[in-house]
Structures are given as structure tokens and as C-alpha cells.
N, C-alpha and C positions, 0 to 999 in steps of 0.2 A: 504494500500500500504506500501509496507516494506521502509524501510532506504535505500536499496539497488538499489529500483528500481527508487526513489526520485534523488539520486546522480548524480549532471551532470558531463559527459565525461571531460576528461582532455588530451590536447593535447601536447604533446613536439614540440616547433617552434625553430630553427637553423636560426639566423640571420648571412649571411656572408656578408664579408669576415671576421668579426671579429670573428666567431666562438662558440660566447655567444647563450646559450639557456635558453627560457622563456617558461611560459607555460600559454596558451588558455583554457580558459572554454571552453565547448560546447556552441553558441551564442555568444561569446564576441568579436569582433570583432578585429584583429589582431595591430589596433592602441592602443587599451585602454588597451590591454596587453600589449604591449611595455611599453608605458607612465608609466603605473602602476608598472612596473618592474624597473624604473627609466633608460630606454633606451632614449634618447635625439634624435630623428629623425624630418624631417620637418612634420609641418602638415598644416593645414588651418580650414578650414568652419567644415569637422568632420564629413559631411554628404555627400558627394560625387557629392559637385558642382566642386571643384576647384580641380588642380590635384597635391597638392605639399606632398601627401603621395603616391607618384607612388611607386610601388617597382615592381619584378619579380618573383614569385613562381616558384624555382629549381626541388621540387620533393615535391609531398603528394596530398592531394586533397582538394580544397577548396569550398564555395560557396563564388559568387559574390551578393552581395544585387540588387533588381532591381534600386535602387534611382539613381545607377552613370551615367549622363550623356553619350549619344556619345561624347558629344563634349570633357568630361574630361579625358575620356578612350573609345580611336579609336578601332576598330573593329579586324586592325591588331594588336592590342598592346594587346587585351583580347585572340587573336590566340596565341601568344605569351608566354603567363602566366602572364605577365603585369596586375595586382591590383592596388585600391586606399585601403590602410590599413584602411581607417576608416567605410570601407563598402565590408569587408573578413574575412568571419567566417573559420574557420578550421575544418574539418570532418575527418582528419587523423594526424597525426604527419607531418611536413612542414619543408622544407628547402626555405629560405627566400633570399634572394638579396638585401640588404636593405642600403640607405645612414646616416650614423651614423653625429651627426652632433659635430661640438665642438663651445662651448660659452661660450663667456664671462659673463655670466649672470646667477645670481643663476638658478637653477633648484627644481622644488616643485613635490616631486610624488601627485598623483591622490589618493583622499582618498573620500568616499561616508560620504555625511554629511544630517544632519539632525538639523530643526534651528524652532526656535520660531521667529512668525511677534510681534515687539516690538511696530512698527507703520507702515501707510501706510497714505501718503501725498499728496492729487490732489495738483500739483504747475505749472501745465499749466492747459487749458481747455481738455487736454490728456495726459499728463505726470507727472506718481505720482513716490514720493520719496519713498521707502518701504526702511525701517528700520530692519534685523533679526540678532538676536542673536545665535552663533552657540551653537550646547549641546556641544561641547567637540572642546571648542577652542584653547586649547593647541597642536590637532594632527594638524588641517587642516591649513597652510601654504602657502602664497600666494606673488608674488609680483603684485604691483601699476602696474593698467595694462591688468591683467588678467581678466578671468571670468569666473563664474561657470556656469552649466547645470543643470538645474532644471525639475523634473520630473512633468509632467503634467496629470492630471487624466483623460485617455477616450483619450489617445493619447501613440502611439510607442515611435515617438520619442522625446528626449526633448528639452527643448528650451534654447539659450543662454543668458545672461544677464551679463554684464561687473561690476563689484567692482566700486563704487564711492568714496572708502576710501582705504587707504593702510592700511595693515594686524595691527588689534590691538589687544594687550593681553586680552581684557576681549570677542572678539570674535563676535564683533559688525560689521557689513557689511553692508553698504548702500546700495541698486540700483534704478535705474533710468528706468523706465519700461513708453513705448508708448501704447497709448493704439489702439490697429487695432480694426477697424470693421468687425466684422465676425472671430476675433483671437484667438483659442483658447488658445492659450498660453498667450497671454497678456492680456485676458479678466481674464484667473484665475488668473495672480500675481497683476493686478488691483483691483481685489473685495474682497482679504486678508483682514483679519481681526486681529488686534492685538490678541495673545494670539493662533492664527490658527497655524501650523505647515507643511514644507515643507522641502521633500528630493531631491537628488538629486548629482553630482558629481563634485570634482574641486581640483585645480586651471586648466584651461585651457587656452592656447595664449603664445603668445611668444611676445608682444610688451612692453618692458622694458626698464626705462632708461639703458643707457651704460656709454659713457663717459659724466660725468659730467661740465669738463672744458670747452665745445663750448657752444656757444648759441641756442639754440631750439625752436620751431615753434611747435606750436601747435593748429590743427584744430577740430573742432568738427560741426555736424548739430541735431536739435531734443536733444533725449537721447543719443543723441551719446558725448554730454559733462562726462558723467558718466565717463568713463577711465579716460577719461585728465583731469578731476578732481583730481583723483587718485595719477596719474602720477604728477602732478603740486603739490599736498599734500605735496609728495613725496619729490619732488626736493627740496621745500624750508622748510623739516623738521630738513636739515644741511644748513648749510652757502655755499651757492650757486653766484658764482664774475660773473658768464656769464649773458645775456639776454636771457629774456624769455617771446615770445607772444604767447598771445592764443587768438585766431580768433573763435568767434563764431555765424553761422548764424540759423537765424530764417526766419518764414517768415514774423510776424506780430508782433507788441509790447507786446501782449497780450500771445503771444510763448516763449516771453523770462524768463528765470525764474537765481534764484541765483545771478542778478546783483548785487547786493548791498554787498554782501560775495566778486564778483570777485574785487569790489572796493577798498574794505576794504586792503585786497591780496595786489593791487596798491600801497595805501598807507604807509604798511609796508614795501616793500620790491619797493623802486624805480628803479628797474633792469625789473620790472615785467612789461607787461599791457595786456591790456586786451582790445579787438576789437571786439563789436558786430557790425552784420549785418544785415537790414534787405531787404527780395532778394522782397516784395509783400507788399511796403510801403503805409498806407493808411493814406492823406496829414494830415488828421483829428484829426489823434493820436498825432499830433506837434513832430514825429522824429527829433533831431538833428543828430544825430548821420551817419557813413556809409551805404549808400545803395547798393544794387547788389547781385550779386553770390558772397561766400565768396571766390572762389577763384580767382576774379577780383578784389576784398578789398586786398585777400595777395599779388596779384604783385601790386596795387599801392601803399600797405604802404612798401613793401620790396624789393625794385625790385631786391636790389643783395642779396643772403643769401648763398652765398660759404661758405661751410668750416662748414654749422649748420647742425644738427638732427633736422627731422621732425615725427610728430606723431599725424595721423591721425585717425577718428573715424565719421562714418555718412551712408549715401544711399551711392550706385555706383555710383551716378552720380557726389555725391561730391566729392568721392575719386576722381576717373576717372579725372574731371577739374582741381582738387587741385594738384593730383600728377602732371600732365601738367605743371600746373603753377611752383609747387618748381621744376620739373627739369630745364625750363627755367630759374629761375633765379640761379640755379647753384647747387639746392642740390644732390650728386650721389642716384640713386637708392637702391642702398645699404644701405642708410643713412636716409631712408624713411617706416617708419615703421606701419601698419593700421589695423585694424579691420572696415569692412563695415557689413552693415545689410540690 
């Protein structure tokens, strides 16, 4: 087969009103072209549950992936020309409709990486710590927060995993991986072996410190501690005057892992604490500590939190209650930032 016949199509895409054009592989789907282009548009999940990459196809022709939801993209809104960017390939040259976003918060292009497992840590009875090294830690760029996609063999598509460490020069990245039964994704970055190797694409998310000066709230359930680890690294790697808790629920003594690190944390920095929960206490284990839903632990230790950033990571169900809870006690929506899995 020649060179010629090997070569994928290349599409010209027109995003307006700004007028900028990018260009589409054949199969690339019209988000990870953006992103990659360094265009700043909303996104979310990346697979076509949630609908915060909605846009409009003006003129060309597209395919829509089967993954997207009714529920994400209604029937008239696909009549329409109405897409989710991260599940819209391009078959022609495209005029786009698209919402450009502006923020305060650095911005990292999308760069495909490739990493050595340096270790890989069972530190619950399902959740292991994997330690990789990138080859080439000078390009890929990230903040506290984000998360990369990892390619999984004997699968389309790939799977997410959130940063446990903020971006460091020798290229070392933690993560924090549950183990599912029957997963194929979690079952391969569970049975890594140091010296194994794994590709895959990043930085991805948008959930980042912003303003520094307020106080912050930070939840997590399972491996969903991984980011707000990150993000807490983060905050107290400068001199940081506000408060800052991080609530973390478990369901059993034997699920919680890194207390003695989130202590430590406590003890240098008395601005800090730290709130485990457990929601499935068993009397046996001698618990002192909070019990319940973690977000019943955060309106009784905070019942007012006006004026704070909150930064959430866990199941839907913990968001779901936690958002509840911080909007009652006064945090705006806008001020409430999450990754769920």
C-alpha cells in the first residue's frame, strides 16, 4: 500500500463567530481538535454523557458517534445540526457555531504521551497508587486538577484517571486507580507492572485553583481523593493565609488510605484539616472519628461557607448531595467546581 493511500483526510473546520480555523483529521473528533489547537471551549465527560460541548454545524457534513445520549442531544436539536464536539467527526470541510470560553486559569494544549510504571501500590483492598514516569517531561504540561486518558488495549475508547501530584520537572505523575469488577480499564492500570509502559493523551478538565485568597472546601469519595490531593499539593506549595478542609468519605476503616500524610499536612500548616468519614461504620473497628454521608459531615462541621471555592471529586451521588449541601450553606454555583466518575 503506497504512502498515499495510508494518509488520513484533513478537514478545514471554521469556528464562528470568531472566525478562527483549525483542522480535523479524518476520525478525530471535532473537541480534541479544538483543544489541541489551543481553542478554550466548555467540555465535560468527552464521551457524550453530559452536554457542555453542545455547538451547531453551519455548513459541511458530519458524522455523529452512536454513544451520545437522547437525553444529552434531543432529537430536535440533532434536526437542527446541534452536536456534542467530543462525539463529531468531520467528513467535509465544516462551519462550526461554537462558544469560545475566556479564563482565568492557565491553559495546557493536549499533547499524546507515552510513560514508564515506576510502581504500582495496592493501598486499599481496591485502590492502588501507580506511580509513571513520562518519556518526555518537558513537553506535556498540566495543572493540579486535571487528568489524563489512557489508552487501553482491546478497547475504543479510553479511560480517564485524575493527576495525584501537581506537574513536576522530572515528569513523575501519581494516580489513584479503583479497581471495578469486570473493568476493563481498571483491571489493566491495576495489574501494571513497574518497568510496563503506557500511552495515551493529556492534560484534560478544567477544575483548577483560581482565586487563592478565600477559603476552600474540598471533597472527595474512593479514588476520587487523587485530584484534591493534587489541588491541596498545590495550594500549600506557596504560602497560602485562607482555610482549607478536605472532607473525605469512605465507607469502612479498612477504605481509608493516606491518613497519616493528610495529618502530617494538619500539623504543618494549622489553616489546614482534614475530615474523614465513614458512611458503613463497623462498631468493631473502635471508629472515633465522623460518621454518615460526607455530605451531612460538611453541613454539620460548616454550616455557613459564603464567600468559599469548593472542589469536588467522587460517584454522582456524592456530587449530587455535596453540591446540595454547599449550595445551602451559601456556596454560588459558579464557585463549585467537580469531576464525578
Amino acid at each position: 500500500m503506497s504512502l498515499s493511500q495510508t494518509r488520513l483526510e484533513t478537514y478545514e473546520v471554521t469556528l464562528e463567530p470568531s472566525g478562527k480555523t483549525i483542522i480535523a483529521k479524518e476520525g478525530q473528533t471535532l473537541l480534541d481538535a479544538a483543544i489541541r489547537n489551543g481553542i478554550q471551549i466548555p467540555y465535560g465527560c468527552r464521551h457524550g454523557s453530559c452536554s457542555a460541548c453542545k455547538a451547531q454545524v453551519i455548513e459541511g457534513d458530519y458524522k455523529l458517534m452512536d454513544r451520545v445520549s437522547e437525553y444529552s442531544l434531543m432529537s430536535f436539536e440533532r434536526e437542527e445540526g446541534f452536536v456534542l464536539l467530543c462525539s463529531t467527526v468531520a467528513e467535509s470541510d465544516l462551519v462550526v457555531e461554537i462558544e469560545e470560553e475566556e479564563s482565568d486559569v492557565p491553559f495546557f494544549p493536549v499533547y499524546d504521551f507515552q510513560a514508564a510504571v515506576v510502581d504500582n501500590v495496592p493501598s486499599t483492598p481496591d485502590i492502588h497508587i501507580i506511580t509513571l514516569k513520562l518519556t518526555e517531561p518537558t513537553t506535556l504540561r498540566y495543572a493540579a486538577g486535571q487528568f489524563f486518558e489512557f489508552d487501553i488495549p482491546g478497547l475504543e475508547d479510553t479511560r480517564a484517571y485524575s493527576m495525584a501530584n501537581p506537574c513536576r520537572e522530572d515528569g513523575t505523575v501519581q494516580f489513584h486507580v479503583k479497581r471495578i469488577p469486570n473493568g476493563k480499564g481498571s483491571n489493566y492500570m491495576c495489574d501494571l507492572k513497574p518497568g510496563d509502559f503506557v500511552t495515551g493523551s493529556a492534560p484534560y478538565g478544567k477544575m483548577q485553583l483560581r482565586d487563592r485568597s478565600r477559603d476552600m472546601v474540598f471533597v472527595a469519595g474512593g479514588s476520587g481523593m487523587a485530584p484534591i490531593k493534587a489541588l491541596i499539593e498545590e495550594l500549600f506549595s506557596s504560602p497560602y493565609e485562607g482555610k482549607a478542609y478536605f472532607f473525605y468519605g469512605a465507607r469502612t476503616v479498612k477504605d481509608l488510605y493516606l491518613v497519616e500524610e493528610w495529618k502530617e499536612l494538619e500539623k504543618k500548616h494549622p489553616n489546614f484539616r482534614f475530615i474523614p468519614a465513614l458512611s458503613h461504620l463497623d462498631l468493631a473497628e473502635g471508629w472515633a472519628g465522623e460518621t454518615g454521608f460526607i455530605a451531612d459531615v460538611v453541613k454539620r462541621t460548616l454550616p455557613s461557607m459564603k464567600g468559599m471555592d469548593a472542589f469536588l471529586c467522587g460517584p454522582p451521588i456524592m456530587i449530587e448531595t455535596t453540591v446540595d449541601a454547599l449550595s445551602q450553606g451559601g456556596i454560588k454555583g459558579s464557585d463549585i467546581l467537580y469531576d464525578e466518575f
